[in-house]
Backbone bond lengths (Angstrom), bond angles and torsions (degrees), N, CA, C in turn:
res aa  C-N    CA-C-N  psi(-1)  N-CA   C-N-CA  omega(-1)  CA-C   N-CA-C  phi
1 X - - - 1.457 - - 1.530 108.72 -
2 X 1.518 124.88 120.82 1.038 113.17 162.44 1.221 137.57 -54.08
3 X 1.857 135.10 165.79 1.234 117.76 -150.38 1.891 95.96 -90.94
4 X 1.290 102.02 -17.55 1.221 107.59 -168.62 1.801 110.10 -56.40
5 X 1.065 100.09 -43.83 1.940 108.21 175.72 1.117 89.31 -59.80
6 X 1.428 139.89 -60.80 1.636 113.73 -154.83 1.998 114.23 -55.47
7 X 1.237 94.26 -15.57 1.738 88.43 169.14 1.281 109.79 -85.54
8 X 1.129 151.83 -19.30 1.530 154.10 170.29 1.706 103.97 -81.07
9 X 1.039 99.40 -11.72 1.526 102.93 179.98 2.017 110.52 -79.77
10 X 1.911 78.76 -72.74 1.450 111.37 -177.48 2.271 101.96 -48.77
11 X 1.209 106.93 -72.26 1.492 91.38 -162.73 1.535 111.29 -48.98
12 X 1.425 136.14 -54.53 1.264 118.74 179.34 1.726 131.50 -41.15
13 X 1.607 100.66 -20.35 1.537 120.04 -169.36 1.771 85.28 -80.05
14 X 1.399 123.64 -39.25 1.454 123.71 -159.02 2.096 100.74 -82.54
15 X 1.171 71.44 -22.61 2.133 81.56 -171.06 1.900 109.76 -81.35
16 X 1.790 94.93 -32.43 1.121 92.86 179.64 1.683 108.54 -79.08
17 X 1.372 128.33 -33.26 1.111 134.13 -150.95 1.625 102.08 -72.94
18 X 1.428 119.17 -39.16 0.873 153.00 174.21 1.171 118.02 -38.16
19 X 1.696 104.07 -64.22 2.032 117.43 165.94 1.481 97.11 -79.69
20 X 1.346 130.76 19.95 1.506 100.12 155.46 1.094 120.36 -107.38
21 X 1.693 116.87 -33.87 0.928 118.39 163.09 1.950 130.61 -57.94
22 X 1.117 103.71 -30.80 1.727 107.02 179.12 1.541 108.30 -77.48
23 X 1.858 123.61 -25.69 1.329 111.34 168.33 1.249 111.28 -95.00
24 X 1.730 123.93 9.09 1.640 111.83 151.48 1.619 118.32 -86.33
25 X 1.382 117.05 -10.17 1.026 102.42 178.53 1.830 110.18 -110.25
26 X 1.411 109.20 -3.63 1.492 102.16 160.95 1.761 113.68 -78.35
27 X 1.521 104.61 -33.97 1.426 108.24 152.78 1.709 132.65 -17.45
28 X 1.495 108.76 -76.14 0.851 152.08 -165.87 1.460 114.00 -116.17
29 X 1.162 126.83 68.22 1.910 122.91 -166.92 2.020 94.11 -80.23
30 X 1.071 116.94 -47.26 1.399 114.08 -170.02 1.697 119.05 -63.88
31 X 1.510 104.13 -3.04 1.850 104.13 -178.52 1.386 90.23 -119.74
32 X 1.569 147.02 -25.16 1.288 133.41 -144.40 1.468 98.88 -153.11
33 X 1.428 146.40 160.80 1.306 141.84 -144.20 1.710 83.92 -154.86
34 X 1.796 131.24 152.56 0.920 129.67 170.41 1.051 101.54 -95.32
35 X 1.477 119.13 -178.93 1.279 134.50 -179.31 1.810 125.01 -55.72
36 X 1.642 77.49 -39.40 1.765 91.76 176.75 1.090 126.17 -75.00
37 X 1.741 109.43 -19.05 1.171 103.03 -158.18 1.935 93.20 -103.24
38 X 1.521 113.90 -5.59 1.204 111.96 -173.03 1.426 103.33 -86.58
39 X 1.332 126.66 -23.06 1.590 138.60 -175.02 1.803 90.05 -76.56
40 X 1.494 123.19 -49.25 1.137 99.39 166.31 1.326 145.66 -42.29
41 X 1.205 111.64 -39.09 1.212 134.95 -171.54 1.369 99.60 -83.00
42 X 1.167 121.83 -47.73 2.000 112.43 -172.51 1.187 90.23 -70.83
43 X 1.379 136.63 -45.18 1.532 135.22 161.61 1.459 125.91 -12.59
44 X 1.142 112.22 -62.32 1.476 131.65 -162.99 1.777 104.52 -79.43
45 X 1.487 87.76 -44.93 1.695 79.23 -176.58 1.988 119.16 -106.35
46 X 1.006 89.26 -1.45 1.931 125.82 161.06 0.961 142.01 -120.26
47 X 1.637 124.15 50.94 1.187 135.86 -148.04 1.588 105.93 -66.96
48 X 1.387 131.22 -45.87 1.288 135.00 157.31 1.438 137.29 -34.47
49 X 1.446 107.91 -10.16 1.606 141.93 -161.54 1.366 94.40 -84.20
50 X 1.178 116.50 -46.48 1.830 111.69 -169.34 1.703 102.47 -81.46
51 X 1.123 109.36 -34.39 2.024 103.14 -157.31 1.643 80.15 -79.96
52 X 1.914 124.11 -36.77 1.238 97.53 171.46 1.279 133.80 -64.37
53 X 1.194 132.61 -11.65 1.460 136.28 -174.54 1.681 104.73 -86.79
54 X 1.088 96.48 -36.16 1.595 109.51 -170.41 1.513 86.82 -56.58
55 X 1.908 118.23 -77.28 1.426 105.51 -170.15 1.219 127.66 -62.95
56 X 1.464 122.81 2.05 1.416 103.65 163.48 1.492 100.86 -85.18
57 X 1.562 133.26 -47.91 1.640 109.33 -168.66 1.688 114.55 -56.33
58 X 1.606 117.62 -19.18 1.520 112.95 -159.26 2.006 79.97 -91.73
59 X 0.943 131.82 -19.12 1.538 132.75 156.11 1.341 137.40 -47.40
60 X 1.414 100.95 -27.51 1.387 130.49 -158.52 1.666 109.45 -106.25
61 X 1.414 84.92 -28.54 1.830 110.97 -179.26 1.202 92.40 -102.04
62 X 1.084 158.28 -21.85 1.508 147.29 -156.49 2.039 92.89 -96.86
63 X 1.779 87.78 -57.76 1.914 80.97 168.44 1.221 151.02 -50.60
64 X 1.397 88.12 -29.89 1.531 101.73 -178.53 1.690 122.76 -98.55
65 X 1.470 100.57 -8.79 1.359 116.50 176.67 1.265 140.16 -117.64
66 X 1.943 100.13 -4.79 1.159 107.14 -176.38 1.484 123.25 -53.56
67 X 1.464 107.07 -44.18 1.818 113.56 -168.11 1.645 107.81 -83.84
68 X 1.304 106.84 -0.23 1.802 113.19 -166.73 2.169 96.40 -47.43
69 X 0.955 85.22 119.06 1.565 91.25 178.15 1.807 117.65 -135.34
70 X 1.005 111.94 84.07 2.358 108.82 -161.15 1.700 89.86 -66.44
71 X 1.375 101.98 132.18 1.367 114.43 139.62 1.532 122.27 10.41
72 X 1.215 96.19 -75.94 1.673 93.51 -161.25 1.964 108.17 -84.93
73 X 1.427 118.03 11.61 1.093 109.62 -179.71 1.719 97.68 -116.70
74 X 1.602 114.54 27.34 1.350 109.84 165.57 1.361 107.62 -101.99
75 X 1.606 104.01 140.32 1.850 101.62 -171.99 1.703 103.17 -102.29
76 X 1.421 110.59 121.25 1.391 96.82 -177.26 1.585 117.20 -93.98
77 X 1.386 115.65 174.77 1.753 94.56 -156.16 1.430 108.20 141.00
């Protein structure tokens, strides 16, 4: 199997895992905490926790998007 399928594989496994866990814990709020409400919480007592997360995803986006250039916005010449 090429390695390339294992990413068409892997993110849906990460997307699904994801909605199971957030409708077991909207399920269930008193055994399991959602996502939002756990970012709150590292929030509150890690206030630095969010602007750090932030610069790694706008990091993450900066890498992967810096050179993005389509076809039709190259001028030839």
């Amino acid at each position: 199997m090429s390695q390339n399928y294992l990413w068409f594989i892997w993110f849906p496994l990460v997307i699904g895992s994801f909605a199971v866990f957030e409708g077991f814990a909207l399920r269930h709020p008193d055994r399991q905490w959602t996502l939002s409400r756990l970012m709150a919480y590292v929030g509150a007592k890690f206030p630095l926790s969010i602007a750090m997360l932030a610069m790694l995803f706008g990091g993450l986006l900066v890498h992967f998007y810096w050179h993005f250039c389509p076809n039709f916005a190259i001028q030839g010449g």
